[in-house]
C-alpha positions as CSV (number, residue, x, y, z in Angstrom):
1,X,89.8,53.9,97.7
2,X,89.5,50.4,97.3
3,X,93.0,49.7,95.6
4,X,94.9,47.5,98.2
5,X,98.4,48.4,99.2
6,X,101.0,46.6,96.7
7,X,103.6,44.6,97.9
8,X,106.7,46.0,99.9
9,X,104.1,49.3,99.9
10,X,101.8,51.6,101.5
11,X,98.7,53.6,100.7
12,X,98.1,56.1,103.0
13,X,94.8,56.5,103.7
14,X,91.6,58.2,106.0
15,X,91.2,56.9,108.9
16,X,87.3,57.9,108.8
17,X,86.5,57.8,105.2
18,X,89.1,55.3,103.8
19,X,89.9,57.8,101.4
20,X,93.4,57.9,99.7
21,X,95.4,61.0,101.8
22,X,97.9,61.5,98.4
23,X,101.1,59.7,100.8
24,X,102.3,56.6,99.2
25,X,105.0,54.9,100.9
26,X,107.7,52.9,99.6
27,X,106.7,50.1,96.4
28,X,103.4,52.0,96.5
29,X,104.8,55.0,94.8
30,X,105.4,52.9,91.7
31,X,101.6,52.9,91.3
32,X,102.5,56.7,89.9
33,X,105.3,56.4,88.8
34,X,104.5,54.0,86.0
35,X,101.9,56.6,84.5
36,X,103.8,59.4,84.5
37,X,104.7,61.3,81.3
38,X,108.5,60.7,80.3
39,X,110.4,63.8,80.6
40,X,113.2,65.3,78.9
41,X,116.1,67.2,79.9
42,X,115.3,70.5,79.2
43,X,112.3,69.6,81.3
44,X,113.9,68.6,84.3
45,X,116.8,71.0,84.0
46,X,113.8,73.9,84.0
47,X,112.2,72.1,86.8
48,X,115.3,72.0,89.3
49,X,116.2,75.6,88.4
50,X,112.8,76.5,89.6
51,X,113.5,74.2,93.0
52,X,116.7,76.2,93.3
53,X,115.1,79.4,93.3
54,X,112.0,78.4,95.5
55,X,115.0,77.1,98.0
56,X,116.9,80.4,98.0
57,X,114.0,82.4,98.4
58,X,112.8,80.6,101.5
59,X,116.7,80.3,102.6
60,X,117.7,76.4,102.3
61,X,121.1,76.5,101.3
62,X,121.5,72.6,101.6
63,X,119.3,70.0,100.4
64,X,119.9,66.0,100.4
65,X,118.3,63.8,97.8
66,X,118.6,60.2,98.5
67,X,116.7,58.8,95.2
68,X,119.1,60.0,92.7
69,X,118.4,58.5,89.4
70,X,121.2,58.5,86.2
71,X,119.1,61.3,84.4
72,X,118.4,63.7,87.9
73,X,122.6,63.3,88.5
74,X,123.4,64.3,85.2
75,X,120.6,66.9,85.9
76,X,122.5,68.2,88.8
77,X,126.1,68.1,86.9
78,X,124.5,70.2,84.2
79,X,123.5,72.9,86.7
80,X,126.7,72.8,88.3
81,X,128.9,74.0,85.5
82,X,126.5,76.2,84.5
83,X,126.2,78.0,88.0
C-alpha cells in the first residue's frame, strides 16, 4: 500500500482505500518480475499448451503477443513443429 510507483511505472491502486488493485503498468511490473521463480522449458512449453486449449475452447483462433522474449519465441517454435 505504501510502496510508491517506480520510475517509468504505475501501481494501480483504490481510489477509496489506497489499496494495491493487482494492475501494474509499465516499469512497475518489474517489481514482480524480479521475484519470480525461473522457469524451464518444459514448464513453459506445458503452460502455453494449456493457453492453447483454454483459447480453442472459448474460440480465439488468433492471439498477438507483443512482449516476446528469446525463451517464449523458442517456446512458440517448439509448439509449432510439434502441432
Amino acid at each position: 500500500k505504501e510502496t510508491v510507483d517506480p520510475p517509468k511505472g504505475v501501481i494501480k491502486k483504490d481510489p477509496l482505500t489506497g489499496e494495491p488493485n493487482g494492475h501494474l503498468l509499465e516499469a512497475a511490473s518489474r517489481l514482480v518480475a524480479r521475484v519470480l521463480p525461473k522457469i524451464n522449458d518444459e514448464v513453459r512449453d506445458e503452460g502455453l499448451q494449456y493457453a492453447i486449449k483454454k483459447l480453442v475452447k472459448h474460440g480465439v483462433t488468433s492471439v498477438h503477443d507483443a512482449a516476446v522474449t528469446r525463451s517464449l519465441f523458442d517456446t512458440y517454435l517448439r509448439a509449432f513443429k510439434t502441432n
